[in-house]
VOGU-3710 file (C-alpha; in Angstrom, 3 decimals, decimal comma):
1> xxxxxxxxxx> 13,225/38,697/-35,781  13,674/36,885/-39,071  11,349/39,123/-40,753  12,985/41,923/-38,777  16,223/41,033/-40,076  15,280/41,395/-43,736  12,937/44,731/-43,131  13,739/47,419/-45,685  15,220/49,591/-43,267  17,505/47,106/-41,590
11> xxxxxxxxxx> 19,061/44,817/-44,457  21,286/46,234/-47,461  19,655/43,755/-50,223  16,455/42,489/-48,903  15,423/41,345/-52,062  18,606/39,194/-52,598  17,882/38,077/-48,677  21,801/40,429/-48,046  21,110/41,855/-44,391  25,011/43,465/-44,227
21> xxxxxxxxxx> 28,377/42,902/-44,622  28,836/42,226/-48,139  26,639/38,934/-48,575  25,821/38,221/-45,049  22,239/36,427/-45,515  19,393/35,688/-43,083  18,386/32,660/-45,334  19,773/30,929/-48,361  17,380/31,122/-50,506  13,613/32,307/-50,733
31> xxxxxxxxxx> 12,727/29,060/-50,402  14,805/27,965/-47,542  12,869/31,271/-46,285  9,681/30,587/-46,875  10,183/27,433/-45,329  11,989/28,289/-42,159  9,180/30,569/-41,891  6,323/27,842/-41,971  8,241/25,557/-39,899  8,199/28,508/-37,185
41> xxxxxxxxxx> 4,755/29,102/-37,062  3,904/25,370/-36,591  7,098/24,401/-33,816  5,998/23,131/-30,652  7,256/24,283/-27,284  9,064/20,977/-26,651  10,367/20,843/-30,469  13,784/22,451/-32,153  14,329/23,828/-35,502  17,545/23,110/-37,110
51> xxxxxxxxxx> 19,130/25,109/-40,218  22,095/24,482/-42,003  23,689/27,692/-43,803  20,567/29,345/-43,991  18,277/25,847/-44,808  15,763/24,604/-42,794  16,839/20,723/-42,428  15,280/18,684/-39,501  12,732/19,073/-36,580  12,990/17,266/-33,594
61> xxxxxxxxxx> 11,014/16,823/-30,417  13,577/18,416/-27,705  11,999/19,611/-24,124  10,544/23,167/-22,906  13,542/24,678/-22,093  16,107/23,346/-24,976  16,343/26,505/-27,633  13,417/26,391/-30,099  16,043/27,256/-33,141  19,514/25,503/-33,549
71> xxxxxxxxxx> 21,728/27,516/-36,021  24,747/26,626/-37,941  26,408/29,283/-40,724  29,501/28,424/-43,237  31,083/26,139/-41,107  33,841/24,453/-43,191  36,563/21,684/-41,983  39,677/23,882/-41,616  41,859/22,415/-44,218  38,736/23,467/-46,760
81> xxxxxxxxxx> 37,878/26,981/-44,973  38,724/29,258/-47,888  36,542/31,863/-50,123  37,621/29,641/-53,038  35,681/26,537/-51,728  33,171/28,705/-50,021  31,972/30,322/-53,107  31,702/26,774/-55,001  29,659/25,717/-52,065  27,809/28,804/-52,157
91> xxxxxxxxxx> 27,242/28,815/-56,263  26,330/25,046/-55,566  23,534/26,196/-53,597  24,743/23,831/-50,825  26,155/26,628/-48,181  25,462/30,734/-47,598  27,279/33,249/-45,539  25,927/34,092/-42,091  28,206/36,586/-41,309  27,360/37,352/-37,389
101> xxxxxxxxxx> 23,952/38,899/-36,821  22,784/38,301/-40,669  22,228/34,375/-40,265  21,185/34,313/-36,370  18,308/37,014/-36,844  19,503/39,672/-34,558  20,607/42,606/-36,695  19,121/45,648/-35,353  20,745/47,594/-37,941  23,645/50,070/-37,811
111> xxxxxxxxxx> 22,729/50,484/-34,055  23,242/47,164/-33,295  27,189/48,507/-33,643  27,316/52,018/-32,432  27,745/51,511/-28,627  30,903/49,282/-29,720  32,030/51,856/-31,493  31,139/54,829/-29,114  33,146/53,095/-27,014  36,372/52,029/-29,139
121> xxxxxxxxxx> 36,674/55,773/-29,867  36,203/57,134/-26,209  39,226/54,490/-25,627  40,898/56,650/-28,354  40,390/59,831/-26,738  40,984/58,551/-23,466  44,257/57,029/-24,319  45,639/60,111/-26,376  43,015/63,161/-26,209  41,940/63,679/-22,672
131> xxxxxxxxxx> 39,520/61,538/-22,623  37,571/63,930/-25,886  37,798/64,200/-29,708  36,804/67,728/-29,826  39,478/69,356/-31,954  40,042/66,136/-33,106  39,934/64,599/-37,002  38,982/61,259/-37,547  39,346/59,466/-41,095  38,391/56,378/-41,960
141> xxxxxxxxxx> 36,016/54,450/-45,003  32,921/52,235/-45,407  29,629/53,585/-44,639  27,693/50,063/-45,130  25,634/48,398/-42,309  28,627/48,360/-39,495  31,081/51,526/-40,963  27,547/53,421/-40,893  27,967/53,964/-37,428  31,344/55,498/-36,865
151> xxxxxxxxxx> 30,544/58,889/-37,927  27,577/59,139/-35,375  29,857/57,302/-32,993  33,034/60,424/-33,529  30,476/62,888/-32,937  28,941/62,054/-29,826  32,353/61,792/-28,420  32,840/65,099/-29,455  35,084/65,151/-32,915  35,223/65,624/-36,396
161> xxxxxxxxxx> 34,498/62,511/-38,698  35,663/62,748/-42,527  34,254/59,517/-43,506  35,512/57,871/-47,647  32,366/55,823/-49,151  32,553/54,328/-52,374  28,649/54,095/-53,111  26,441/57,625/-53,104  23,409/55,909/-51,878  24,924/54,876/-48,865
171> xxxxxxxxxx> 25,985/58,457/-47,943  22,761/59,635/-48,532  21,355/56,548/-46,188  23,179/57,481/-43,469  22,412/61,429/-43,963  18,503/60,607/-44,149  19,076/58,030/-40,677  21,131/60,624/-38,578  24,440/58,898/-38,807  26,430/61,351/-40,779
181> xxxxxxxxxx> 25,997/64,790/-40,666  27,036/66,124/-44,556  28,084/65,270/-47,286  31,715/67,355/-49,432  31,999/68,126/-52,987  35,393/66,895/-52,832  38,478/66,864/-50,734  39,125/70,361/-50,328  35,767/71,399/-49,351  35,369/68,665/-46,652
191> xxxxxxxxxx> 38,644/69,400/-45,449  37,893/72,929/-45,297  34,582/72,743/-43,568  36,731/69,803/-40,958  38,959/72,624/-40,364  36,594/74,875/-39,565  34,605/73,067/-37,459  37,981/71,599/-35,708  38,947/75,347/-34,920  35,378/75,722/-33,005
201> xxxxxxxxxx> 35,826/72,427/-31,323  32,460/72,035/-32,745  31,447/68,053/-33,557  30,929/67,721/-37,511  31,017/64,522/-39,678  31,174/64,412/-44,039  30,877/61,736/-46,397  33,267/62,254/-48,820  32,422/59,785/-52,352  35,706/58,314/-53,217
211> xxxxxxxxxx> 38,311/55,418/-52,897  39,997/55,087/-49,457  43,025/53,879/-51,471  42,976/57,186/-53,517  42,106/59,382/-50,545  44,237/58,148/-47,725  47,598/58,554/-50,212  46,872/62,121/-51,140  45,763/63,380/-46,829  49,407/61,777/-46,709
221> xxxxxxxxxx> 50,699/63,542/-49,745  49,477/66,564/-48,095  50,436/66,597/-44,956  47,305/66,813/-43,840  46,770/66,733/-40,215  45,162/63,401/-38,914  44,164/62,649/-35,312  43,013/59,229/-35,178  42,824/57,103/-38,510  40,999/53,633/-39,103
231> xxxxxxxxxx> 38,893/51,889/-41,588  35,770/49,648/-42,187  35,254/49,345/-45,751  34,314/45,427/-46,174  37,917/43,529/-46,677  36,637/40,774/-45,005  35,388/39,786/-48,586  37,731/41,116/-51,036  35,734/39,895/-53,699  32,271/40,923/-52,979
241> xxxxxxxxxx> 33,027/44,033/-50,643  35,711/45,916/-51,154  35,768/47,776/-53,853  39,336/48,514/-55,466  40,768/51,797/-56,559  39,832/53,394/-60,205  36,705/51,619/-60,471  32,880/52,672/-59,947  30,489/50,586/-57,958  28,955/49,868/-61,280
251> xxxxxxxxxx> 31,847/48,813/-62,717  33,136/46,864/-59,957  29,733/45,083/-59,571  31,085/43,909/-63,433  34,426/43,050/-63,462  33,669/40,684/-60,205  31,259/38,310/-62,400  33,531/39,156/-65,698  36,903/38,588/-64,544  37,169/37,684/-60,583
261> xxxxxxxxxx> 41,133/37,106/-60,690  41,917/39,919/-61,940  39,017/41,828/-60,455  41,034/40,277/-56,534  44,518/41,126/-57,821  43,456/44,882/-58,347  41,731/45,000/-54,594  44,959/43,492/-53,800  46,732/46,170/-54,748  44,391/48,644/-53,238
271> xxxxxxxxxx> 44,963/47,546/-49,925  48,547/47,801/-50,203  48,283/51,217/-50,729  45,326/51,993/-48,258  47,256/50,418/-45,269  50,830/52,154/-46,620  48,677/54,744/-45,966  47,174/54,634/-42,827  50,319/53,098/-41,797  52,212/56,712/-43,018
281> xxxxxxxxxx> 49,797/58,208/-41,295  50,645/56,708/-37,755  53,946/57,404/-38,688  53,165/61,413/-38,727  51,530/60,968/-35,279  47,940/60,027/-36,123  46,323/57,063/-33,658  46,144/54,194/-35,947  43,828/51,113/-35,478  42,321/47,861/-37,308
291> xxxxxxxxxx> 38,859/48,173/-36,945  38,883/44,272/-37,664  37,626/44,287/-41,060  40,823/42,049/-41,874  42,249/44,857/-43,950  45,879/44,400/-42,590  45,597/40,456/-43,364  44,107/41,077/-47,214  47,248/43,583/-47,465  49,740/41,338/-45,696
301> xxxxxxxxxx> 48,604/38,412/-48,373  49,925/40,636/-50,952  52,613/41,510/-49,921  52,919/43,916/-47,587  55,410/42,400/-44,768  54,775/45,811/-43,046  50,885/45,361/-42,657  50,508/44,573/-38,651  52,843/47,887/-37,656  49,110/49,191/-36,335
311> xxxxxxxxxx> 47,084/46,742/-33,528  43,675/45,887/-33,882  40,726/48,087/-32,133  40,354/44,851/-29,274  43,800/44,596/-27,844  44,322/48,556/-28,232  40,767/49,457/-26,693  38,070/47,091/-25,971  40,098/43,952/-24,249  39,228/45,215/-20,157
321> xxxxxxxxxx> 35,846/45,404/-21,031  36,144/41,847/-22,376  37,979/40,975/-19,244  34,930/42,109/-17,198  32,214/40,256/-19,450  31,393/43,464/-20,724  30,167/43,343/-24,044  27,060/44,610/-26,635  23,821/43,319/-24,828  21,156/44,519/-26,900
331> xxxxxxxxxx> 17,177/43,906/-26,839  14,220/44,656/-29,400  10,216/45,551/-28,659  8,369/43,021/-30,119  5,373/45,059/-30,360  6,708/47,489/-32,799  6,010/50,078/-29,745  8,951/53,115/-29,446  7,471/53,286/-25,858  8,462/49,834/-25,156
341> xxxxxxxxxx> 11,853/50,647/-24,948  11,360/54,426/-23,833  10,270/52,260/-20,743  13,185/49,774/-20,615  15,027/52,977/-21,471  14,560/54,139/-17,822  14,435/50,633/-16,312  18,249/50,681/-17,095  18,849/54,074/-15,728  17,229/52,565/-12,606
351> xxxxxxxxxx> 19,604/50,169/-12,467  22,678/51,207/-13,320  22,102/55,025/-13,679  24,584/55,320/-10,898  27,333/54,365/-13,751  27,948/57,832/-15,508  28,969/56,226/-18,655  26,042/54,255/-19,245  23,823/57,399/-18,408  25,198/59,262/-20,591
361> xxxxxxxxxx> 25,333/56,381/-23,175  21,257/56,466/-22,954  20,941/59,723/-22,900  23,172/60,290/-26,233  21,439/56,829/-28,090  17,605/58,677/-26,580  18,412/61,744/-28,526  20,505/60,378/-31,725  19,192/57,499/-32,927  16,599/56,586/-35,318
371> xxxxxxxxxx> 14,987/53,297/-34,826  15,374/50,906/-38,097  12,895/48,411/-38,103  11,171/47,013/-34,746  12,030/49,599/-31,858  15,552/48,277/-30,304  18,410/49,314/-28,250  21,840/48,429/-27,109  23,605/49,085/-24,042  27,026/47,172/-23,416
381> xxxxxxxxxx> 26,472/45,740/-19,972  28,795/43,152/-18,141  28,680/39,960/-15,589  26,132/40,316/-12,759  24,718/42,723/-14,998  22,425/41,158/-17,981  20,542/39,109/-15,961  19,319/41,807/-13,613  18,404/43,834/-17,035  16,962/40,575/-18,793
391> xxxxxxxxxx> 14,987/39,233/-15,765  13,718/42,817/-15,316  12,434/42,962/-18,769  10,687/39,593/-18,511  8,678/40,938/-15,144  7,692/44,392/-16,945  6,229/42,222/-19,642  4,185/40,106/-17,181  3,238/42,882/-15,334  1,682/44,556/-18,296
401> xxxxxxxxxx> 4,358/47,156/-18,373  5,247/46,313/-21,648  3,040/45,571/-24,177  4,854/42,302/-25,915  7,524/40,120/-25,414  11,322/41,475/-25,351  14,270/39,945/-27,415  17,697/39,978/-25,656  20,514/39,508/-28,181  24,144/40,237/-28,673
411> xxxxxxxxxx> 26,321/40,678/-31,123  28,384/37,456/-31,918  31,385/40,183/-31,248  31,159/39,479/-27,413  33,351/38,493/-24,854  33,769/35,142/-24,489  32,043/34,256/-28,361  34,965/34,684/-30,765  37,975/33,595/-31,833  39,138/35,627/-34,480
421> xxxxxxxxxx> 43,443/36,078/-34,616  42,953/39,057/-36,391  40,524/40,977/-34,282  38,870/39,738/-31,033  41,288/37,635/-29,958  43,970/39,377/-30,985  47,704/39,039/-29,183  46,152/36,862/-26,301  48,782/36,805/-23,331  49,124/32,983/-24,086
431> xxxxxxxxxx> 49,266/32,758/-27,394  46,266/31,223/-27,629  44,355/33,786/-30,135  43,765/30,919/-32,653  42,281/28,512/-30,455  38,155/27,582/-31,412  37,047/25,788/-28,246  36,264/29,091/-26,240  33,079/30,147/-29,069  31,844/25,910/-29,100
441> xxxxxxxxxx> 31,885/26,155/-25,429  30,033/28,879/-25,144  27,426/27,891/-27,669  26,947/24,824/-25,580  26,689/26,330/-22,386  24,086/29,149/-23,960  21,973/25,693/-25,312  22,313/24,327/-21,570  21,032/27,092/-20,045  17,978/27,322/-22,411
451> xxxxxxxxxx> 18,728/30,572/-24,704  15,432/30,493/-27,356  17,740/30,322/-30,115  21,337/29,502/-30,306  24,126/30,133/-33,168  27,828/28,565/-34,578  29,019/30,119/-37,457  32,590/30,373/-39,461  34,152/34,016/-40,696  31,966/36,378/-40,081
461> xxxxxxxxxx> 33,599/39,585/-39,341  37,123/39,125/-41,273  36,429/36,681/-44,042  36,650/32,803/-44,317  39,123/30,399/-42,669  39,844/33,676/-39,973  37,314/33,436/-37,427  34,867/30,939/-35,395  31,956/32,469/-33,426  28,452/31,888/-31,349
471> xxxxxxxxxx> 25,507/34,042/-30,524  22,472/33,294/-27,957  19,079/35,289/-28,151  16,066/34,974/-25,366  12,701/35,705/-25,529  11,383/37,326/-22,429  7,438/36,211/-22,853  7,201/37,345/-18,897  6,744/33,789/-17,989  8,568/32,593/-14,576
481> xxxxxxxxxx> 10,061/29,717/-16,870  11,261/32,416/-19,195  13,085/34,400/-16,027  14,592/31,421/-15,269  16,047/31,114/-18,667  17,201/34,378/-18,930  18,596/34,330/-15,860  20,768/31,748/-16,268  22,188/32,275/-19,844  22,496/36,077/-18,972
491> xxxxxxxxxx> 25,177/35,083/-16,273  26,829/31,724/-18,137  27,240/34,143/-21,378  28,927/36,880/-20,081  30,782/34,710/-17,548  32,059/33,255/-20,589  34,305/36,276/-21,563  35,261/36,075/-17,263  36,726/32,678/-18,143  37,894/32,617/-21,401
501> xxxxxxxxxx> 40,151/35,588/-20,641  41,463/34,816/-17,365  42,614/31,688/-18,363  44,656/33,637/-20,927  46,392/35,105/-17,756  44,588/38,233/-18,189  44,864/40,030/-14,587  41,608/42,152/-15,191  39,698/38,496/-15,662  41,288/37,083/-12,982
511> xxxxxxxxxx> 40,563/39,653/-10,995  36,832/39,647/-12,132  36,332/36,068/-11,725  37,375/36,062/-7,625  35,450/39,045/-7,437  32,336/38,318/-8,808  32,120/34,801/-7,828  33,215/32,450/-11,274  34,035/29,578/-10,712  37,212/28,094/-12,111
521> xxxxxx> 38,334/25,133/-11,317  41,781/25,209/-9,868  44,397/22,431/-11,303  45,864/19,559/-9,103  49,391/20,082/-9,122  49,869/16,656/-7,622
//
């Protein structure tokens, strides 16, 4: 998965060890890599790796079931959780950036995303369109390893995508994967051919190359009629991912090592505009969302006292699901085998085929898209849920079903795994969006129950000093001490997002957690 993680098809910069999101790594250096990579071939089954920011640092005898890999990304005491002292770390060699899936080896690529997406903008259309977005235009930017997949993601809900990308090759990466359908000329012709394509209620999505903070100002300047707008360029690191108006990727790649200060104060600047923008745009009647790329917060920092008038995508969309411990289970064929998951393919049909939307969600993800790297797919499946699937895996490897072992993942964007004030845990009921113990406990609880690996890391997602969060993977080697694994970290992890929101005072968790059996300790009012 390591390997998989840094595959030419899957990471951004393989060769600087970048898997996505700016400078999220798998390993700090080549030879931290080299390293971690030895120590993994020669671990025991009673013996744990540990890494520290992307180093291999310690191994110690442990037991069978205890996770063979202990992970811990850019975790910085809170008073020192900035880029600023980040980036010393970082230029010290002493620290890297994990982002989520980058450091904990469970990237699968831009579809390791697109059911979350799929399903943020069927929320959309449900909420405003009828529950489609044909007829519908959606605008938004960033076309890098997780803004790859919203085009793809518009479409097979029906509507029309125009999609602002700052780098060529990355339009012409997600053309040659599937993800976007064209690319325009300029902003007339990929209007015009929107338009068109709008009028036949025919699904259509363009790469346009330009600045969102040029583009969004003149669709407003227009009058240009916008459905649904968003974004997902990478603000989370204003200095090494978003790229500011009036300069070329080239040139930007210069004036960040030339002149960083002055280099930030011109993204700042940029992201006043862009969210003036979208913000106009909301205004005129478009749906308006943070697609929790910390945008808002990079614009509110300079200035902009304005920048929350639109909610996040979580509290706006995705938020029930949480409730439910619904979230982005995802699982890869070790054996490099497209049948392999063809076959788990239809061993989730069997057993939740009787749920139309995740049906159709195989169906669409069967026919659209392209594998990158080992064969993988994602499904977002709740409590009471990923254990059936994961246990199921494990016995169609032992029974010779499948021919290797299966890796079940997640995205560290999960139900009960974050807290992030600006995105995931966004507006909690309580007021308790900023509060870190919910992610620790569930990395604990994941090591408990015996996941093969096990994660921590600091601002991934929306940048440094913003966000804590934990991700779990398990190997299912179709061994009855594997099931057992499986099956219990596939119901503690998603029970997780039961109990973190129902605590909240959420009544969809509360409801969920009498219904499905969590158990919650009730207080002693005496």
């Amino acid at each position: 998965m390591l390997e998989n993680n840094l595959h030419p098809d899957v990471a951004e910069r393989p060769q600087d060890l970048v898997v996505y999101g700016g400078i999220g790594k798998a390993a700090r250096d080549h030879a931290s890599l080299r390293t971690i990579k030895r120590e993994l071939a020669l671990l025991g089954g009673d013996e744990t790796l540990l890494v520290q920011s992307g180093k291999p640092v310690a191994v110690f005898q442990t037991q069978p079931d205890a996770p063979r890999v202990l992970i811990a990304n850019s975790n910085l005491v809170p008073q020192w959780a900035t880029w600023e002292h980040f980036r010393a770390l970082d230029a010290a060699g002493l620290m890297m950036y994990g982002q989520m899936t980058a450091g904990s080896w469970i990237y699968i690529g831009t579809q390791g995303i697109l059911q979350g997406t799929y399903e943020t903008f069927a929320a959309v259309a449900r909420k405003r369109f009828g529950g489609t977005l044909a007829g519908r235009l959606v605008v938004t930017a960033g076309l890098g390893g997780m803004g790859g997949a919203q085009p793809l993601a518009v479409t097979m809900n029906g509507g029309c995508a125009l999609c602002v990308e700052v780098d060529l090759q990355r339009i012409e990466r997600r053309i040659e994967t599937g993800y976007l359908d064209e690319r325009a000329a300029d902003l007339d012709d990929a209007l015009r051919r929107l338009d068109a394509a709008r009028g036949r209620r025919e699904a259509l999505s363009i790469g346009l190359l330009g600045n969102a903070a040029e583009v969004l100002p003149e669709l407003v300047r227009r009058g240009a009629a916008v459905d649904v707008v968003t974004d997902q360029t990478s603000a989370h690191d204003p200095l090494n991912g978003y790229v500011p108006a009036g300069l070329t990727v080239e040139q930007a790649n210069v004036m960040r090592v030339a002149d960083p200060d002055a280099y930030l104060s011109r993204v700042g600047e940029s992201a006043v505009a862009h969210v003036a923008a979208i913000r106009l745009l909301q205004e005129a009647g478009a749906e308006a969302f943070d697609y929790g790329n910390a945008l808002r917060g990079l614009a509110a920092a300079h200035g902009d006292a304005d920048a929350f008038a639109y909610p996040g995508f979580v509290p706006a969309y995705i938020r029930p699901l949480f409730c439910e411990g619904k979230g982005p289970f995802r699982w890869v064929a070790l054996s490099g085998d497209p049948a392999d998951i063809h076959a788990t393919d239809d061993a989730i049909l069997e057993l939740f085929g009787d749920q139309e939307h995740i049906a159709r969600w195989i169906g669409l993800a069967r026919e659209h898209v392209q594998f990158q790297g080992l064969p993988s797919r994602i499904c977002w499946l709740g409590y009471g849920e990923r254990d059936r699937a994961g246990v199921r895996f494990n016995e169609m490897v032992a029974s010779g079903e499948l021919r290797a072992p299966i890796v079940i993942g997640r995205d560290h964007l999960d139900a009960g795994s974050v807290a992030s004030p600006q995105r995931e845990t966004e507006a909690m009921p309580d007021g308790s969006d900023a509060v870190a113990d919910w992610p620790l406990l569930n990395a604990m609880v994941n090591v408990a129950c015996g996941a093969s690996w096990v994660s921590i890391h600091h601002g991934g997602g929306v940048g440094m000093g913003l966000s804590i969060h934990a991700g779990q993977v398990c190997v299912a080697d179709g061994t009855p001490e594997a099931g057992e694994r499986i099956r219990r970290v596939l119901t503690a992890d998603p029970g997780m997002g039961i109990v973190r929101h129902a605590d909240a005072g959420e009544p969809l968790a509360v409801e969920a957690a009498g219904r499905s059996g969590v158990r919650m300790p009730m207080l002693d009012p005496a």
